[in-house]
Backbone as JSON, one array per atom type, in Angstrom:
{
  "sequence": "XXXXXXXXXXXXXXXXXXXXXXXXXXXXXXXXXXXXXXXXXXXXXXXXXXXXXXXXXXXXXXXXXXXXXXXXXXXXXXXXXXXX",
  "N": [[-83.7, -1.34, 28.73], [-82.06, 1.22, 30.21], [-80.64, 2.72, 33.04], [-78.93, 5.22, 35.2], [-77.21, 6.65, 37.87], [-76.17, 8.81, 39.61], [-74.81, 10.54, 42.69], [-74.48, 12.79, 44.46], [-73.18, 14.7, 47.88], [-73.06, 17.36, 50.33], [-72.13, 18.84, 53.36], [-71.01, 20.54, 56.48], [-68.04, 20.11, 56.45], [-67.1, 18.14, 54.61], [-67.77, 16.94, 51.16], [-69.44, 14.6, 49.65], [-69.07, 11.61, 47.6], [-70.87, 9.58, 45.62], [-70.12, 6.51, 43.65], [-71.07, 6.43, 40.25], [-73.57, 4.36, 38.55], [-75.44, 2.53, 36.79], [-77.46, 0.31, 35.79], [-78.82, -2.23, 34.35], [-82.04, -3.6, 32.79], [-84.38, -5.6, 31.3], [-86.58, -5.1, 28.72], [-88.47, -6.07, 28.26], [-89.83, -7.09, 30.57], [-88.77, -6.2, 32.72], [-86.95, -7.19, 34.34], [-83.71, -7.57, 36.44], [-80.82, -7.09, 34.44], [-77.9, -6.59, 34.98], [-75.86, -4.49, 37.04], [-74.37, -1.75, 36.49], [-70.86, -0.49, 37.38], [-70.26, 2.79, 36.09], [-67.95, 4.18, 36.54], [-65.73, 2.97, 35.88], [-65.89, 3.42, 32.98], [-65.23, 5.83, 31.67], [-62.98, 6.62, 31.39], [-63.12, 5.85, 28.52], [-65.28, 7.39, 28.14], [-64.44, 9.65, 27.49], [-62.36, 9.5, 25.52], [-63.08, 8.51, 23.47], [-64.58, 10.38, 23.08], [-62.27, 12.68, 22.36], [-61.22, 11.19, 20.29], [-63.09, 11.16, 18.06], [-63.39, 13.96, 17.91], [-60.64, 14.85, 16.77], [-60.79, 13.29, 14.77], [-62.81, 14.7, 13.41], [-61.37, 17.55, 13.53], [-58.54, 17.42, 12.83], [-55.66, 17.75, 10.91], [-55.46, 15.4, 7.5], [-53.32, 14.42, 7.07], [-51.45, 14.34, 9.93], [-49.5, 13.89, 12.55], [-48.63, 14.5, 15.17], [-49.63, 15.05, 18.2], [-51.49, 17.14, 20.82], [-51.8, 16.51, 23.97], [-54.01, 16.78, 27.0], [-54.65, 16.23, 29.38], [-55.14, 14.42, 31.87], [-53.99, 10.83, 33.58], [-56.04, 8.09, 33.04], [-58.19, 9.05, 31.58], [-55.92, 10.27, 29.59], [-54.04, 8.14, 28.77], [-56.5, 6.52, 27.39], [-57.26, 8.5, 25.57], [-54.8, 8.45, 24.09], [-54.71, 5.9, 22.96], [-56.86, 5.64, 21.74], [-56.3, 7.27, 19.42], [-53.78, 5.99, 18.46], [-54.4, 4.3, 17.25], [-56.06, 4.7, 15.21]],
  "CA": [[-83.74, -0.1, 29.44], [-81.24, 1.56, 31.31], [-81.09, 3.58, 34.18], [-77.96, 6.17, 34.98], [-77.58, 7.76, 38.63], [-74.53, 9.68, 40.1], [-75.56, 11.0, 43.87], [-73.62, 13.77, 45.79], [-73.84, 15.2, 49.16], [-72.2, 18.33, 51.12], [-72.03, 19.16, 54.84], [-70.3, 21.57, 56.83], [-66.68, 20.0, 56.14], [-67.34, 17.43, 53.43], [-68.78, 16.56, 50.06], [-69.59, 13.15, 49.85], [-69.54, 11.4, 46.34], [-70.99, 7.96, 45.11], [-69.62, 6.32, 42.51], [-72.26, 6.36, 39.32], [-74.22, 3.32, 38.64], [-75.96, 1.77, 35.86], [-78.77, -0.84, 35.33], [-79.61, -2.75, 32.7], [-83.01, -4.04, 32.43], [-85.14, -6.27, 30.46], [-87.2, -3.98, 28.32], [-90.28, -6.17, 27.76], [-90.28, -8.02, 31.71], [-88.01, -5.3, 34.03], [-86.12, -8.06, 35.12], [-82.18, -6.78, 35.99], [-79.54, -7.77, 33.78], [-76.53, -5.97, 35.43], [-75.53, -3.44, 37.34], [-72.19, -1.73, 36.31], [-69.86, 0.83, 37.85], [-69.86, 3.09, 34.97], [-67.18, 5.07, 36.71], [-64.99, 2.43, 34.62], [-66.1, 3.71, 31.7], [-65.17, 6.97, 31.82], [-61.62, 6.89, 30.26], [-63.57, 5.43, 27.5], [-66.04, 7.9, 26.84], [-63.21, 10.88, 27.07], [-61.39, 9.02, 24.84], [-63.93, 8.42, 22.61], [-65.12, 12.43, 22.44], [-61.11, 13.48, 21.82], [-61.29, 10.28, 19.04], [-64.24, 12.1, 17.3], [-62.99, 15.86, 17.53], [-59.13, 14.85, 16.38], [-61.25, 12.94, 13.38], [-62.96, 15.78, 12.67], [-60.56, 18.88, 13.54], [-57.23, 17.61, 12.68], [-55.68, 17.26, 9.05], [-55.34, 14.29, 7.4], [-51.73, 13.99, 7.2], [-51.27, 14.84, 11.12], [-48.34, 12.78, 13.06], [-48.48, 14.96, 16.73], [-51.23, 15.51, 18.95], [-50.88, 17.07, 22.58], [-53.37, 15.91, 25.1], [-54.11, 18.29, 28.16], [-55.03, 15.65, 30.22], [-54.16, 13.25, 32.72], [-54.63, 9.39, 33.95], [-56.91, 7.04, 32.57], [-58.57, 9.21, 30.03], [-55.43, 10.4, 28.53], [-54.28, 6.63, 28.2], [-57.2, 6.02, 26.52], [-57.41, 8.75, 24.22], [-53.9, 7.73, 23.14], [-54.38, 4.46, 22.66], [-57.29, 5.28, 20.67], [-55.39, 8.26, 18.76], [-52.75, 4.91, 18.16], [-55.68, 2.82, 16.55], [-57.09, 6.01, 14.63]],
  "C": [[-82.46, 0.05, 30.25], [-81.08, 2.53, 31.87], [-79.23, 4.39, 34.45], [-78.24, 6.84, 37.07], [-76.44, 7.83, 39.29], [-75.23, 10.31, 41.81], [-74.11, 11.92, 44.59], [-73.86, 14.35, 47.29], [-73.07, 16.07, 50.2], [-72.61, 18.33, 52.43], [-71.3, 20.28, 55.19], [-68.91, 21.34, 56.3], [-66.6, 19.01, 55.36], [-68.03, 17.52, 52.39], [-68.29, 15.03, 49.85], [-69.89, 12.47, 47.91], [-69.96, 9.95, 45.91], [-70.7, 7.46, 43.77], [-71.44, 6.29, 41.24], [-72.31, 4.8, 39.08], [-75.01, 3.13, 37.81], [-76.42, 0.6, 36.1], [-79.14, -0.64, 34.23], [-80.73, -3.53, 33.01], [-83.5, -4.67, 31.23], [-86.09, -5.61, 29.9], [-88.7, -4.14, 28.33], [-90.5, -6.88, 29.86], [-89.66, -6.99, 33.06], [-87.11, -6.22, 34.7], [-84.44, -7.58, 35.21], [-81.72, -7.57, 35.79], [-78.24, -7.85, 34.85], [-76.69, -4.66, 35.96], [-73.82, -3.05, 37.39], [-71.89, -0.22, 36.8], [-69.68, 1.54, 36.87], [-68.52, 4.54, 35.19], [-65.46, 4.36, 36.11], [-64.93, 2.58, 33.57], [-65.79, 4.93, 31.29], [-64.4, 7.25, 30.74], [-62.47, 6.41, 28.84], [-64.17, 6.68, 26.76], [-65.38, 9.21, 26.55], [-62.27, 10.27, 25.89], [-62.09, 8.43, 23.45], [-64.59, 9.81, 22.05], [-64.11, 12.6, 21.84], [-61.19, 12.46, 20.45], [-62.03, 11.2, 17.89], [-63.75, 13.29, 16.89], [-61.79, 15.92, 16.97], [-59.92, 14.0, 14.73], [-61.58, 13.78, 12.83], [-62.19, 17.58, 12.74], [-59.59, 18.45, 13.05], [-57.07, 17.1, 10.81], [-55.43, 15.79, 8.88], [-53.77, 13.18, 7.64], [-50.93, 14.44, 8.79], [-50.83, 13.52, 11.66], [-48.13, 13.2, 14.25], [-49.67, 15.42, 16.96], [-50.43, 16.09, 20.4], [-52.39, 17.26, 22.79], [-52.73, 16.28, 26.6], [-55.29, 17.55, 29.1], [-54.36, 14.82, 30.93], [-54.92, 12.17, 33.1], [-55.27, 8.59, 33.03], [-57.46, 7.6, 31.33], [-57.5, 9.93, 29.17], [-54.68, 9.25, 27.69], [-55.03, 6.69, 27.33], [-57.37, 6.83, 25.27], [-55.62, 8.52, 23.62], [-53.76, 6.87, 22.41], [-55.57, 4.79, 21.27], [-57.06, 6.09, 19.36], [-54.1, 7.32, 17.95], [-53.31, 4.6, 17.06], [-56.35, 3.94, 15.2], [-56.43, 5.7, 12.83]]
}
């Protein structure tokens, strides 16, 4: 099992954000495995959607891409745009 929760929170002159959070559980006992920052994972799973949509939108014989992003997930979808 695993569990997923993101939490926000506004005020008069702030919004407050917590990083997201993941648990893993034991499926047959509930016992926790791990709990992971899945705000590490991020670049991954952007970089894993543009992977997918450049597999299926772009031609086969395609040698330039532009990516209309920045930081961590455009790293990653490069790298995996490299690997592709």
């Amino acid at each position: 099992m695993c569990e997923y929760a993101y939490a926000t929170r506004f005020d008069e002159s702030n919004a407050w954000f917590v990083l997201p959070l993941s648990s893993l559980e034991n499926g047959e006992t509930g016992e926790p495995l791990a709990v992971i920052n899945t705000a590490v994972l991020n670049p991954f799973k952007t970089g894993t959607v543009g992977i997918i949509e450049a597999g299926i939108l772009a031609q086969a014989d395609s040698r330039v891409a532009g990516i209309i992003i920045s930081g961590a997930q455009a790293y990653r979808l490069l790298r995996a745009l490299d690997h592709r």
